[in-house]
Steps between C-alpha positions, in 0.01 A plus 500: 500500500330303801141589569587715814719684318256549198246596761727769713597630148150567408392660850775730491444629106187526568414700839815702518309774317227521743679497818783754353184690486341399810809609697526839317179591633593370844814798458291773440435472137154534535392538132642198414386307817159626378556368110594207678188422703268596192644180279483148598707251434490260220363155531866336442641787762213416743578100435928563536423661829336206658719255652163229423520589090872390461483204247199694319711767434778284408274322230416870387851562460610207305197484287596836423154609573608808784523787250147394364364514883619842574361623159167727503257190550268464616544174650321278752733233647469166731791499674602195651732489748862324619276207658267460172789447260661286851190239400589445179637180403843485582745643238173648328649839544888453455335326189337822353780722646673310193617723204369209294152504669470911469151463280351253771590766760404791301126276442511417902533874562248674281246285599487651815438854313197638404490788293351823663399568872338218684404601832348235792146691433562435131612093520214374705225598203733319268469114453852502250754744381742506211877523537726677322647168419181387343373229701173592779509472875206376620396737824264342778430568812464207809416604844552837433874481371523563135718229276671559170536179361609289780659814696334690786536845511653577779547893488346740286563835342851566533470804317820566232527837288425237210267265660400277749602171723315285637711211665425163482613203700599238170672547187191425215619364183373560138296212308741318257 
C-alpha cells in the first residue's frame, strides 16, 4: 500500500467514530452530541485529522504503534510535522517505512514520547526528559522558544483524552 493510501486508510478508521457522532448531534440527537463534546479525541485521532501529521501517522501505523497511542496514556508527544520528516536525508523515511527497518522506526517514534502529561508550564522547569523508548531529550530554551533536542517547539498543548502534543519543527533521533 502507497503512503497516501496508508495515510487516507488511517484518517478514515480513525475519525469516522467521532464525526458519525458529531453529525448525530447536528440532527437533533442531543444526548449524544453532548457525550460527544465531553470526550476528546485521541492523540493518533487528533494527529490523522491534520493534513500537516500525514507521514507521522503513517510511521505510527507501520510501526504498529497506533493502538498503543489511543490506549489510556497518558502520553506527552513532539509531533513533528510533514516538513520535519521533509528534512530528513533523502530516502531516510522510505528507509524506516521498511518492514525490515520496523525496530529503527518503532526507536525513532518512542523517542518522541514521554510517559505522563507534559504540559508547556511543565517542560520549561525541566532541563531533560525520558522517553518511553529509553533514551532523554534534552529540553532548553533560546530566545524564548523552547528546544527538545535539536527541535523547537513550535505549538504546545494540544490537549488528547490520553495526553498531550506539543509540535515540533524536526524529527529528533535517539542516541545509538
Amino acid at each position: 500500500m502507497n503512503l497516501k493510501k496508508l495515510v487516507a486508510a488511517v484518517a478514515v478508521t480513525t475519525m469516522l467514530p467521532a464525526a458519525i457522532t458529531a453529525v448525530a448531534g447536528h440532527h437533533g440527537d442531543h444526548e449524544k452530541a453532548a457525550e460527544y463534546s465531553m470526550t476528546k479525541p485521541t492523540i493518533v485521532e487528533i494527529a490523522a485529522g491534520n493534513d500537516d501529521f500525514s507521514t507521522l501517522v503513517a510511521a505510527v501505523q507501520a510501526a504498529d504503534l497506533a493502538e498503543v497511542l489511543q490506549g489510556d496514556g497518558p502520553y506527552t508527544v513532539f509531533a513533528p510535522t510533514n516538513e520535519a520528516f521533509a528534512a530528513l536525508p533523502e530516502g531516510t523515511v522510505e528507509m524506516l517505512l521498511k518492514p525490515e527497518n520496523k525496530q529503527k522506526l518503532v526507536d525513532v517514534l518512542t523517542y518522541h514520547v514521554v510517559a505522563g502529561e507534559v504540559y508547556a508550564k511543565d517542560v520549561v522547569t525541566l532541563d531533560s526528559a525520558t522517553t518511553v523508548q529509553g533514551g532523554d531529550v534534552k529540553i532548553s530554551t533560546h530566545d524564548g522558544m523552547v528546544m527538545i533536542d535539536n527541535a523547537h517547539v513550535v505549538s504546545t498543548d494540544i490537549a488528547a483524552s490520553n495526553g498531550v502534543i506539543h509540535v515540533i519543527d524536526a524529527v529528533i533521533l535517539p542516541q545509538s
